[in-house]
N, CA, C and O atoms as CSV, one atom per row, in Angstrom:
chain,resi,resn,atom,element,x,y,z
A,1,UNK,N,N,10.028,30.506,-39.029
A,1,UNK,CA,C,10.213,31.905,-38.799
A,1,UNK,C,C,8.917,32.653,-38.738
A,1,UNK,O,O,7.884,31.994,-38.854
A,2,UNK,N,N,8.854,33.814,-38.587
A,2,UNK,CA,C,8.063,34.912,-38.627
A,2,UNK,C,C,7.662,34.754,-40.070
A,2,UNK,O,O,7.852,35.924,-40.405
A,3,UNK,N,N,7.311,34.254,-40.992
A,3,UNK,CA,C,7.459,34.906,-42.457
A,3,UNK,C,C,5.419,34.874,-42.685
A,3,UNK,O,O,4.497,34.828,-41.870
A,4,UNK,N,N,5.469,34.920,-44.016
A,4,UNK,CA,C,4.265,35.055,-44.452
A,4,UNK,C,C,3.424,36.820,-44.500
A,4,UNK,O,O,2.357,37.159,-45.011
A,5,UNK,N,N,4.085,37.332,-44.014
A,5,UNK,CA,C,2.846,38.384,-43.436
A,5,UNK,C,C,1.665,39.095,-44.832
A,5,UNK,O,O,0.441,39.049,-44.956
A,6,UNK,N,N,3.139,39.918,-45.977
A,6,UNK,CA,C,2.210,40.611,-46.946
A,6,UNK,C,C,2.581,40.320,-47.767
A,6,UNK,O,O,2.593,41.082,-48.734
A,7,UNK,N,N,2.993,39.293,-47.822
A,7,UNK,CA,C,3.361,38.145,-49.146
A,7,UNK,C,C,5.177,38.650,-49.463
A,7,UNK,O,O,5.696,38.390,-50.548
A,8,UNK,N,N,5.898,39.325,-48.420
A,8,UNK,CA,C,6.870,39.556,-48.629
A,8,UNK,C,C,8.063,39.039,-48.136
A,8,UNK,O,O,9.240,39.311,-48.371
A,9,UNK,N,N,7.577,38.326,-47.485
A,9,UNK,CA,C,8.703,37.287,-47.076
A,9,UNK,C,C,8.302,37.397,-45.626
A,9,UNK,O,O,8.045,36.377,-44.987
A,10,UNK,N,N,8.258,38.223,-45.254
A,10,UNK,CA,C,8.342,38.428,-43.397
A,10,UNK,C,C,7.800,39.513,-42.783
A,10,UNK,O,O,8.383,40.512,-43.205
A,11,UNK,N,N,6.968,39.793,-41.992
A,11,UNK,CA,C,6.093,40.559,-41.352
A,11,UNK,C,C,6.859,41.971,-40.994
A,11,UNK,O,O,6.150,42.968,-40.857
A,12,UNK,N,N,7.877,42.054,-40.882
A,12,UNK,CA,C,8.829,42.978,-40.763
A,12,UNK,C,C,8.966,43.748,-41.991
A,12,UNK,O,O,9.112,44.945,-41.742
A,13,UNK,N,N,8.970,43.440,-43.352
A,13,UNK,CA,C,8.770,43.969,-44.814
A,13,UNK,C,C,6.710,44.710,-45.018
A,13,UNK,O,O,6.123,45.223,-45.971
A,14,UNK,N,N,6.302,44.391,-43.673
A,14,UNK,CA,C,4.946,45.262,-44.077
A,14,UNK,C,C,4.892,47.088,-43.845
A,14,UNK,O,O,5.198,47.457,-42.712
A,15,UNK,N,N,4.743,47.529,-44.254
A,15,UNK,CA,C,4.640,48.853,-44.312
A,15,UNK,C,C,3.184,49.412,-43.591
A,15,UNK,O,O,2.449,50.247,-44.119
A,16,UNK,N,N,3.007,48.944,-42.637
A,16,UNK,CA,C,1.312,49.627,-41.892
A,16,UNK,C,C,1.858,50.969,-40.678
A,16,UNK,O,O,2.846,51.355,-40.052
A,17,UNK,N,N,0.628,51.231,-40.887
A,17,UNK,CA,C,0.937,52.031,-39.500
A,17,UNK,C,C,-0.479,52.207,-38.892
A,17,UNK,O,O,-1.650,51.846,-39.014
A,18,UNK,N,N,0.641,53.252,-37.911
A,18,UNK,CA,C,-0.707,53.384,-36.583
A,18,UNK,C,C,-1.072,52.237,-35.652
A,18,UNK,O,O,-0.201,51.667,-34.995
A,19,UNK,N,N,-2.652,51.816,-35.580
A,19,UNK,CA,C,-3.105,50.746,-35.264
A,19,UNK,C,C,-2.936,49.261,-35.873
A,19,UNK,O,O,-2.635,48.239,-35.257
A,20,UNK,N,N,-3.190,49.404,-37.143
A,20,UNK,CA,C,-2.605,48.768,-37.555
A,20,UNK,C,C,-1.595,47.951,-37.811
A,20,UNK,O,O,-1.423,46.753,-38.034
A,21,UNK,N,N,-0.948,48.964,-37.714
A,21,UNK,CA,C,1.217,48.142,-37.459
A,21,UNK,C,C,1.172,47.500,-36.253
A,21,UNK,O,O,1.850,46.477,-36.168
A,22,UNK,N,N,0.479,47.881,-35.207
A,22,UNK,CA,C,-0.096,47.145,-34.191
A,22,UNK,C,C,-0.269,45.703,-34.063
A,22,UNK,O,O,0.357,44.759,-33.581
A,23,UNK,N,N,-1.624,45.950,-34.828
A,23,UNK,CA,C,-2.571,44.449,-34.945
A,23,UNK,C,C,-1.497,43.180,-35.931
A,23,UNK,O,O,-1.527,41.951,-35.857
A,24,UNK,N,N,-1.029,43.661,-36.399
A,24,UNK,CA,C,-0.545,43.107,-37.568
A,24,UNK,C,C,0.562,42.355,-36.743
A,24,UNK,O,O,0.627,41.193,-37.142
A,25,UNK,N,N,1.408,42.599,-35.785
A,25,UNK,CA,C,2.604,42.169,-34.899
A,25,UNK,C,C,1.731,41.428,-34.244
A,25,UNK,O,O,1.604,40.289,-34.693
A,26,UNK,N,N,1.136,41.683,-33.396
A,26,UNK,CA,C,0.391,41.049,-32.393
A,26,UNK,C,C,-0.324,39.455,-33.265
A,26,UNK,O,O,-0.069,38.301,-32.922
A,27,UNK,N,N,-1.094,39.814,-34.243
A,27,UNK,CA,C,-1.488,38.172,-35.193
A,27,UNK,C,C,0.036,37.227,-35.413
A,27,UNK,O,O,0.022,36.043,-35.077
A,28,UNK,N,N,1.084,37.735,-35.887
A,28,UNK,CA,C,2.347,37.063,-36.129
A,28,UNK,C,C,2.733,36.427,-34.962
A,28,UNK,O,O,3.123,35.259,-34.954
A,29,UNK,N,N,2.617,37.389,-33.599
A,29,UNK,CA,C,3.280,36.956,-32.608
A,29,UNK,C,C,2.450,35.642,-32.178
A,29,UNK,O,O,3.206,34.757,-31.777
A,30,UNK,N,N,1.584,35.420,-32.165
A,30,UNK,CA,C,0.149,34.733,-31.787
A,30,UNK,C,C,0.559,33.391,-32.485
A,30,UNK,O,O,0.553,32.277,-31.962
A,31,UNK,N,N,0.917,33.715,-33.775
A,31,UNK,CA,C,0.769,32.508,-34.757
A,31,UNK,C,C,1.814,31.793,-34.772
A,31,UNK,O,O,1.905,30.620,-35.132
A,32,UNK,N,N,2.819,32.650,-34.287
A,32,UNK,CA,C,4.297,31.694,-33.881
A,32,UNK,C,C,4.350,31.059,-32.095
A,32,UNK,O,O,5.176,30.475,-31.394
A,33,UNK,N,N,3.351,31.436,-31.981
A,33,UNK,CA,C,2.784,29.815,-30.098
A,33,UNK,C,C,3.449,31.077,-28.970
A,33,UNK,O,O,3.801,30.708,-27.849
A,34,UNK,N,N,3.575,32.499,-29.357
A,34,UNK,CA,C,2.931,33.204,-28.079
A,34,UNK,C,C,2.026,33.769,-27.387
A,34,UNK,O,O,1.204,34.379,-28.070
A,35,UNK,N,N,1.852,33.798,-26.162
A,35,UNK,CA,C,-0.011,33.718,-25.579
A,35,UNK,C,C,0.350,35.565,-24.985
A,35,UNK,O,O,1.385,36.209,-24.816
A,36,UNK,N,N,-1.248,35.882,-24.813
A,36,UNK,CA,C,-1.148,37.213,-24.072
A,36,UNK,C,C,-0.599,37.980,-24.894
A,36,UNK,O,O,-0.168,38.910,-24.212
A,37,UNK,N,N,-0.365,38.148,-25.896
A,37,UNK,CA,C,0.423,39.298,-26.690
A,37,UNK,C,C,-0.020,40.696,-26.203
A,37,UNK,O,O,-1.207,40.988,-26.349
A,38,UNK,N,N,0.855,41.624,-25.616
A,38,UNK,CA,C,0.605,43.145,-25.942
A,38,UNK,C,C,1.761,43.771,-26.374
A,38,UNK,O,O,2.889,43.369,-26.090
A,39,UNK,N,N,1.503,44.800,-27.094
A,39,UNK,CA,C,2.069,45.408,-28.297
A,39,UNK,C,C,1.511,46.803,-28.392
A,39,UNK,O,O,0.411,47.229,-28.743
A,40,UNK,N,N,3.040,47.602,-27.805
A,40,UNK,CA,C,2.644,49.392,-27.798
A,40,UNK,C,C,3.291,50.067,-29.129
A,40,UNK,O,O,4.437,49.803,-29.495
A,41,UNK,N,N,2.607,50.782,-29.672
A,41,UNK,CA,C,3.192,51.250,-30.421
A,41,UNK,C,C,3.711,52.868,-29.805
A,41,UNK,O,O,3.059,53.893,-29.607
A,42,UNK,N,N,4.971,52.594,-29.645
A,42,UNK,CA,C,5.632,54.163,-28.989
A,42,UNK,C,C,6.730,54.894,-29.510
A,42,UNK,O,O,7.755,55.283,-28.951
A,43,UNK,N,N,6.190,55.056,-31.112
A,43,UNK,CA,C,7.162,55.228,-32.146
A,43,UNK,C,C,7.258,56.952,-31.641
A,43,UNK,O,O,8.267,57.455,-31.146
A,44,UNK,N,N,6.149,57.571,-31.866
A,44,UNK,CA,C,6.589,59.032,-31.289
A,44,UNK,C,C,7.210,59.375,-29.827
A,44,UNK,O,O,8.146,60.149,-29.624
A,45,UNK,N,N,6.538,58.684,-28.917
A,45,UNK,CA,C,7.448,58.871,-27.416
A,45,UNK,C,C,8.642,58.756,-27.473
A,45,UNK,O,O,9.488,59.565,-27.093
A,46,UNK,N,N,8.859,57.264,-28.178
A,46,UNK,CA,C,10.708,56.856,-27.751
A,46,UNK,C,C,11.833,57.455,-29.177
A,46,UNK,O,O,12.942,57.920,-28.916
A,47,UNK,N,N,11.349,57.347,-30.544
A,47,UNK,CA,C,12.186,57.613,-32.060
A,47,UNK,C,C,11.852,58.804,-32.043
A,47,UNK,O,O,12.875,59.456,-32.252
A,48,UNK,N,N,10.330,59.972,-31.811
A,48,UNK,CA,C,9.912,61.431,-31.702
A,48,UNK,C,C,11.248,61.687,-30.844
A,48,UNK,O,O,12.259,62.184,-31.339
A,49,UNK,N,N,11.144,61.320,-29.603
A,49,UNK,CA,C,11.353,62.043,-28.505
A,49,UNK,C,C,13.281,62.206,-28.734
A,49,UNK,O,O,13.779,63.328,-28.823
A,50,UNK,N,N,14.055,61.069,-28.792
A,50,UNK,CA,C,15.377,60.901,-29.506
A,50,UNK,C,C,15.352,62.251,-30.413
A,50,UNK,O,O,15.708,63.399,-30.147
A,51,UNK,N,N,14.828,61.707,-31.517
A,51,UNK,CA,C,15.051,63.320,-32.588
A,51,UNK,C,C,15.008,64.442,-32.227
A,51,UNK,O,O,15.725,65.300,-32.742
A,52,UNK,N,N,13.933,64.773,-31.000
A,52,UNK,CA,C,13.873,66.505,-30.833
A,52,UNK,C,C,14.814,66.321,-29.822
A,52,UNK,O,O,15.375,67.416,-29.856
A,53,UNK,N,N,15.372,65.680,-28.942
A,53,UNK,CA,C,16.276,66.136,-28.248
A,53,UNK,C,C,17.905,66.170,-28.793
A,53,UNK,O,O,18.843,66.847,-28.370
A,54,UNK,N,N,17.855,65.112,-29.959
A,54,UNK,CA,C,19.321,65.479,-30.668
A,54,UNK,C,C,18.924,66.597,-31.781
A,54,UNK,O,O,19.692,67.130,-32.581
A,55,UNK,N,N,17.797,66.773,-31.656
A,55,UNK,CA,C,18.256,68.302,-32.635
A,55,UNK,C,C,18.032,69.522,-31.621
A,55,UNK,O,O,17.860,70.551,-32.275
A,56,UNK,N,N,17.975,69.748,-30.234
A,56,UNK,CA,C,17.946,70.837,-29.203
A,56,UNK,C,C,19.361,70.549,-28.356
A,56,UNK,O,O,19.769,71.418,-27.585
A,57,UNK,N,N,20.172,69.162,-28.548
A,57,UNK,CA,C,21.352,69.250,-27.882
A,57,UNK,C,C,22.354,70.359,-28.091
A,57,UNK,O,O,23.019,70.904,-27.210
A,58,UNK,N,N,22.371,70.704,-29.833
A,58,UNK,CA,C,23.819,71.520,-29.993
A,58,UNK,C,C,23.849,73.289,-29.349
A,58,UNK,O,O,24.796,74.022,-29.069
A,59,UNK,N,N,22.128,73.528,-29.287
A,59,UNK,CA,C,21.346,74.819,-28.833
A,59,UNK,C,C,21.642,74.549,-27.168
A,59,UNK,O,O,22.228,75.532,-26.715
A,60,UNK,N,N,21.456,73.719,-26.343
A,60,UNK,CA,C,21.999,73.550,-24.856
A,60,UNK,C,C,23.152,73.451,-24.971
A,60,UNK,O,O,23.640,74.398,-24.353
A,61,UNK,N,N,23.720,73.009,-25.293
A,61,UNK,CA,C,25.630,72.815,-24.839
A,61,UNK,C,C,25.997,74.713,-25.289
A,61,UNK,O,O,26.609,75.417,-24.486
A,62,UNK,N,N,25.641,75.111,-26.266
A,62,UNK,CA,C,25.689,76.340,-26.798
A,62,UNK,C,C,25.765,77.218,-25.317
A,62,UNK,O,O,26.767,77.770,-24.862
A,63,UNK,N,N,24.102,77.161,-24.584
A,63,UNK,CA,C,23.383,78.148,-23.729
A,63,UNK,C,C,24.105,77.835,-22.252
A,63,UNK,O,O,23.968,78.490,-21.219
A,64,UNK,N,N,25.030,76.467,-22.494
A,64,UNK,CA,C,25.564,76.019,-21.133
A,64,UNK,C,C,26.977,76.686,-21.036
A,64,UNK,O,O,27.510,76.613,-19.928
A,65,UNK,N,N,27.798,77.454,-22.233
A,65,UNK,CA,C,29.013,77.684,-22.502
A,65,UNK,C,C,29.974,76.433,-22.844
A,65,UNK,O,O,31.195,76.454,-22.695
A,66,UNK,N,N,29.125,75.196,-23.389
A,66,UNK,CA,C,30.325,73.994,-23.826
A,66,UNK,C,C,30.630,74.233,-25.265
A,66,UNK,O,O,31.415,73.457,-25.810
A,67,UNK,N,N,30.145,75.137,-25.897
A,67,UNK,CA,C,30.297,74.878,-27.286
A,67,UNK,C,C,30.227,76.048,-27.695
A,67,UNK,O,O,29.323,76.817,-27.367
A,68,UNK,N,N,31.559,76.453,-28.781
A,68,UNK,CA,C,31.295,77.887,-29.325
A,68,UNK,C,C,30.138,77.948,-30.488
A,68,UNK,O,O,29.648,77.001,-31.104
A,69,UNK,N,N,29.859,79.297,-30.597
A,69,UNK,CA,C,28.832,79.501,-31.794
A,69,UNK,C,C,29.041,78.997,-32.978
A,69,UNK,O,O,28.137,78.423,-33.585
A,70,UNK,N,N,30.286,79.145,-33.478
A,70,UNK,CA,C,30.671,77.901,-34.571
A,70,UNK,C,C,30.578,76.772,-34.681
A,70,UNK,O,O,30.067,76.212,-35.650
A,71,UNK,N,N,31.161,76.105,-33.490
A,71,UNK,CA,C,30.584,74.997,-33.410
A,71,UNK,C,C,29.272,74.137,-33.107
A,71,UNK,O,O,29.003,72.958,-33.335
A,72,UNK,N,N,28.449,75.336,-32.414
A,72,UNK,CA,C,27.111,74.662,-32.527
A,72,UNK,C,C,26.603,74.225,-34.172
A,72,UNK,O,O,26.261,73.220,-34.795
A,73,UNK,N,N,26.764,75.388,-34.345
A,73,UNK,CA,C,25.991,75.793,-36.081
A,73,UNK,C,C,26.440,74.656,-36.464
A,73,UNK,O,O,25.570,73.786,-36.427
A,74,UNK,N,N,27.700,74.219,-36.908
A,74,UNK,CA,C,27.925,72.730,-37.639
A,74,UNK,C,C,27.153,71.893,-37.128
A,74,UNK,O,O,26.113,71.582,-37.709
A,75,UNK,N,N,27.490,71.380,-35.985
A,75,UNK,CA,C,27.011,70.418,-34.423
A,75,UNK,C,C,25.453,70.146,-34.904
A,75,UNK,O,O,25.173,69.034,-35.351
A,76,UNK,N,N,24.699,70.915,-34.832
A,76,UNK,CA,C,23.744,71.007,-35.399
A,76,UNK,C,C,23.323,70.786,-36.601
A,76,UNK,O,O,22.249,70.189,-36.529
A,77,UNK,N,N,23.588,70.943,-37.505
A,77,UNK,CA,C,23.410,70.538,-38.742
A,77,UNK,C,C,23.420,69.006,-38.973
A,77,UNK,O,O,22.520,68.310,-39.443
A,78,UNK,N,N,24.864,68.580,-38.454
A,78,UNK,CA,C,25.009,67.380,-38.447
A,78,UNK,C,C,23.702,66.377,-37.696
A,78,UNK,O,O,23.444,65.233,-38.068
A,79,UNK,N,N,22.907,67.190,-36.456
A,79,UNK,CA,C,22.337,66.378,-35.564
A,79,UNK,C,C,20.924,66.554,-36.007
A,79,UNK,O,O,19.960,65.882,-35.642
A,80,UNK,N,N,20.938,67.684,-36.952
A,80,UNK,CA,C,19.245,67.678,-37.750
A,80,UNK,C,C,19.760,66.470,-39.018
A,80,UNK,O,O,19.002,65.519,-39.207
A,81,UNK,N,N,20.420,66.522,-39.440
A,81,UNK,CA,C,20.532,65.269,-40.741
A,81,UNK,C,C,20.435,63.783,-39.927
A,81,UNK,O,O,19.604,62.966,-40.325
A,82,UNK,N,N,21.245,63.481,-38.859
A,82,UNK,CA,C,21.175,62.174,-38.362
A,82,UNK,C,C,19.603,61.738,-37.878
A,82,UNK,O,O,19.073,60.627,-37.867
A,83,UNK,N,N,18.990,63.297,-37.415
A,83,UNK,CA,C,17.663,63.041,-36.743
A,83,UNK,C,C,16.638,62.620,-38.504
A,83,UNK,O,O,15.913,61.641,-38.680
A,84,UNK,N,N,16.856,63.406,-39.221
A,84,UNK,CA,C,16.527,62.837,-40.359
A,84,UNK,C,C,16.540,61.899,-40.554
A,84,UNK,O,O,15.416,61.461,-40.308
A,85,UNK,N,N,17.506,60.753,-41.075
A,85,UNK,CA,C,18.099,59.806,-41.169
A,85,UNK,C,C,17.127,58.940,-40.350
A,85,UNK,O,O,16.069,58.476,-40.773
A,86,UNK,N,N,17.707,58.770,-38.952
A,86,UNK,CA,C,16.664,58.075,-37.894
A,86,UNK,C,C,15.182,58.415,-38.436
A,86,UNK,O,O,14.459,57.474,-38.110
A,87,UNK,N,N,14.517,59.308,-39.075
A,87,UNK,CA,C,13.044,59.569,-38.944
A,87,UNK,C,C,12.855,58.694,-40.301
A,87,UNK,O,O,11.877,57.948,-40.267
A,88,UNK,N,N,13.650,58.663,-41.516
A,88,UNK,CA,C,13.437,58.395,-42.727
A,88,UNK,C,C,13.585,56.625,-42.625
A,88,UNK,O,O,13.133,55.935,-43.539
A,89,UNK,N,N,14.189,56.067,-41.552
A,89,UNK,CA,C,14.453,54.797,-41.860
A,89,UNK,C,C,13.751,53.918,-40.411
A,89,UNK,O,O,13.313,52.768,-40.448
A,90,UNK,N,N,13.774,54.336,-39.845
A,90,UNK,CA,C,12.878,53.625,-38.568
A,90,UNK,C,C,11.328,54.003,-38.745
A,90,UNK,O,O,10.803,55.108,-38.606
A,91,UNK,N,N,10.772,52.832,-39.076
A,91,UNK,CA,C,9.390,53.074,-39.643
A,91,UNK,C,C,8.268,53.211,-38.165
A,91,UNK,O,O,7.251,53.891,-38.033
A,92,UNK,N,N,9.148,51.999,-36.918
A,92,UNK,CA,C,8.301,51.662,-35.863
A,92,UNK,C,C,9.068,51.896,-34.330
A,92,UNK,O,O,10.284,52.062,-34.424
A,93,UNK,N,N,8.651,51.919,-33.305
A,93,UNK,CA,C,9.435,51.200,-32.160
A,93,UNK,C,C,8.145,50.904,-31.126
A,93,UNK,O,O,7.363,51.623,-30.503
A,94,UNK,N,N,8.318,49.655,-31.258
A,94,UNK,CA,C,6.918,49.220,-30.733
A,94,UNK,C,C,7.471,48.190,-29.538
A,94,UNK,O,O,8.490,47.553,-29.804
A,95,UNK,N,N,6.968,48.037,-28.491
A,95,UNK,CA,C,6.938,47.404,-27.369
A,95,UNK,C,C,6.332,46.091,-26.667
A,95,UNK,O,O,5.472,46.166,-25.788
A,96,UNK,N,N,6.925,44.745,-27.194
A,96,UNK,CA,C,6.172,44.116,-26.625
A,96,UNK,C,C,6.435,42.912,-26.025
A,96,UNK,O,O,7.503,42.320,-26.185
A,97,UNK,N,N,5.228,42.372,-25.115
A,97,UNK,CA,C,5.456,41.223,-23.803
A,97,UNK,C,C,4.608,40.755,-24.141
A,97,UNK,O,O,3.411,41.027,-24.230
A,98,UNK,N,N,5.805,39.242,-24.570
A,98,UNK,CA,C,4.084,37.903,-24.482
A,98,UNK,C,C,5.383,36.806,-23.849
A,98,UNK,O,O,6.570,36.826,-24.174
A,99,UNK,N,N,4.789,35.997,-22.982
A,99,UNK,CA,C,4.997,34.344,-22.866
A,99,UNK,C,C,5.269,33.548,-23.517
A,99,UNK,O,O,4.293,33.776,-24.232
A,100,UNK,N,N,5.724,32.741,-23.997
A,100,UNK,CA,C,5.787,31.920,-24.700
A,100,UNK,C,C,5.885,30.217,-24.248
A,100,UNK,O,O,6.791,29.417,-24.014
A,101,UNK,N,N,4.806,30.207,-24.271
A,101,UNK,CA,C,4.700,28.491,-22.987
A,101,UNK,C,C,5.851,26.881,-23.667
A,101,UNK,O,O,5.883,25.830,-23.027
């Protein structure tokens, strides 16, 4: 398997970020016999970008006439806690292509 990384069983249990969380995938991937590794880290583009648009959905359906004012206000609430949720537990979403010969 993948294991070994920070003495926690599996490279997936490391807590890095940034560049880092990076480099750190890319050595694992390497060490388990794949070549060419690249590895994006596009945690704000793709998990950012999800959150602000489920917390601006219940405000459009509102401005479109799909949703009464009551129901946004809940609608919303609910879609700032889930965006929470998603922000509090997805640490990464990182992107990557290697070969594996």
């Amino acid at each position: 398997g993948l294991g070994g990384g920070c003495g926690h069983g599996s490279f997936l249990d490391c807590p890095p970020t940034g560049q880092d969380r990076v480099g750190r995938r890319l050595v694992h991937f390497e060490a388990v016999g794949f070549e060419d590794v690249e590895v994006e880290d596009r945690t704000d583009d793709c998990l950012g970008g999800f959150r602000r648009s489920l917390i601006a959905w219940p405000a459009s359906e509102r401005r479109k006439g799909a949703m009464s004012l009551k129901s946004s206000l809940g609608t919303a609430l609910v879609c700032r806690l889930i965006a929470g949720y998603f922000g509090a537990v997805s640490k990464a979403y990182l992107l990557v292509s290697a070969p594996k010969p």
